[in-house]
Steps between C-alpha positions, in 0.01 A plus 500: 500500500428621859400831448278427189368201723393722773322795294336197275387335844547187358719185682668177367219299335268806406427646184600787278372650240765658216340648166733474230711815405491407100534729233146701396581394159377185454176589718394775250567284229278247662225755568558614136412127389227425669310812373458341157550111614212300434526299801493768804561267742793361383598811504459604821647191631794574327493854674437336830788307446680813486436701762359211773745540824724213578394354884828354644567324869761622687785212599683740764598847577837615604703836538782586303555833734464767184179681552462542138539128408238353839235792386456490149677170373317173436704150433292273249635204232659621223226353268219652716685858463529422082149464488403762735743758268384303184872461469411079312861393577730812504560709834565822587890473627666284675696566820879387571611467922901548515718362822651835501234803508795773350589308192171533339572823338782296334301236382227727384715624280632163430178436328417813339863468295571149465217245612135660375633836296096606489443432868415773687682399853369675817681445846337554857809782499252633214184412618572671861714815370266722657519348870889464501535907424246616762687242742791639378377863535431410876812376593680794379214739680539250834889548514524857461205537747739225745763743440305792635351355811884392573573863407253610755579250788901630436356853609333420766811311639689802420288697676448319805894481548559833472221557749713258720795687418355848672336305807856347548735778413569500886617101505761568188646751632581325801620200229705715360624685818587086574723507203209350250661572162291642177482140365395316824191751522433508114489082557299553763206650318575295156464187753103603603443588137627169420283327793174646385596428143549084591217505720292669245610237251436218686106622585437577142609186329376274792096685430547527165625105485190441710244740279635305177459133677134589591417738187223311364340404852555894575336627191206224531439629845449918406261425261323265730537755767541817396392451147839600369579393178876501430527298222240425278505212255327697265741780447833238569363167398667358804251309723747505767814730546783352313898590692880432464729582723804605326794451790748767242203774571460449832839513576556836344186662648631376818876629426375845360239611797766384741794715327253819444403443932861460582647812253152706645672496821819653416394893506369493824814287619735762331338752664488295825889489448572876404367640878779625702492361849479839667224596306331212581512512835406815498154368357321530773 
């Protein structure tokens, strides 16, 4: 694979070296042997035999995009991997692909109960148990962390209209000297909480749209630059930053900051509403 390729240093046509990972047992027994054998060099061609490296050419290199798979993986003939395991004509397991990823829990079980009783059935749900609950983990950490930043922009809207609520107090009064009713100037505020909430809406999901687009190309260029690592493929076996965009989640991210912008405006708009036109225009 790719990765194994390029640590090897080896290219399509050259040559690599892979010693057999055989059991130690029939090694000592062979070492055992030739001790007393009366032919030593029989013997220690039989050893030989044992232990001698297989030297195979490589017929192409690819990337399957799972750092784990392109850095320690190598695809050989099934006969070449018997005899390298000293397996004769019986393998180690064999692997099943399903059309539909989710239903292999179902047909793990499938064989377990019904097909193979004694087969012991692993799925990649299985294999990769311990990825999916530190994704998990971080989703649940990313949307209360979401929640708080929307939390903390709501404040700051909250408290930059009630800042425009004092620098104006002189304007509503002279609204409400006008006849402006409660309502009109309550609408009035919720309608610039609502503004900044839209606009702030559109500029998030049109960068962060953008950001996810160019992730890979993004993180490629820190490390080049800066040297910033942001994802490692040895910690996420990811060579390159997988992404979904789920339009249900984006939609109620989008619905939620823009409620909590709009509702942040309605205590300084209350207050905006409460002053008493004389007092207001007595302000100054």
């Amino acid at each position: 694979l790719f990765r194994s390729a390029r640590s090897l240093g080896v290219q399509v046509g050259g040559k690599v070296t892979v010693y057999p990972a055989k059991d130690l047992g029939p090694i000592l027994r062979a070492l055992n042997e030739a001790e007393t054998a009366a032919n030593p060099k029989d013997a220690i061609k039989k050893i030989r035999s044992l232990v001698l490296p297989a030297e195979l050419t490589v017929t192409g290199i690819f990337a399957s995009g799972r750092y784990q798979y392109d850095s320690e993986i190598l695809l050989v003939p099934l006969h070449i991997g018997q005899e390298l395991y000293g397996l004769e004509d019986s393998v180690h397991g064999v692997s099943v692909w399903l059309t539909e990823p989710y239903a292999a829990p179902a047909y793990a079980t499938k064989f377990r109960t019904k097909t193979f009783p004694n087969l012991e059935a692993a799925t990649w749900i299985d294999l990769n148990r311990e990825i999916f609950d530190a994704i998990r983990l971080e989703r649940n950490t990313m949307f209360f962390l979401l929640l708080f930043i929307v939390i903390v922009a709501a404040f700051s809207i909250m408290n930059t209209l009630i800042t425009v609520t004092v620098m104006k107090t002189r304007e509503i009064g002279v609204m409400k000297a006008l006849g402006a009713t409660r309502n009109q100037i309550i609408w009035v505020f919720l309608t610039q909480g609502m503004v900044v909430g839209a606009f702030g809406n559109i500029t998030g999901v049109g960068l962060g749209l953008s950001i996810l687009y160019w992730r890979n190309e993004f993180k490629d260029w820190l490390a080049a630059r800066l040297g910033i690592e942001i994802f490692p493929p040895g910690i996420y076996q990811f060579s390159s930053i997988p992404a979904e965009l789920i339009p249900s989640d984006l939609a109620i991210i989008c619905v939620s900051a823009f409620v909590i912008c709009s509702l942040a405006a309605l205590l300084p708009a209350v207050v905006a509403a409460r002053l008493e036109p004389i007092k207001a225009l007595r302000h100054d």
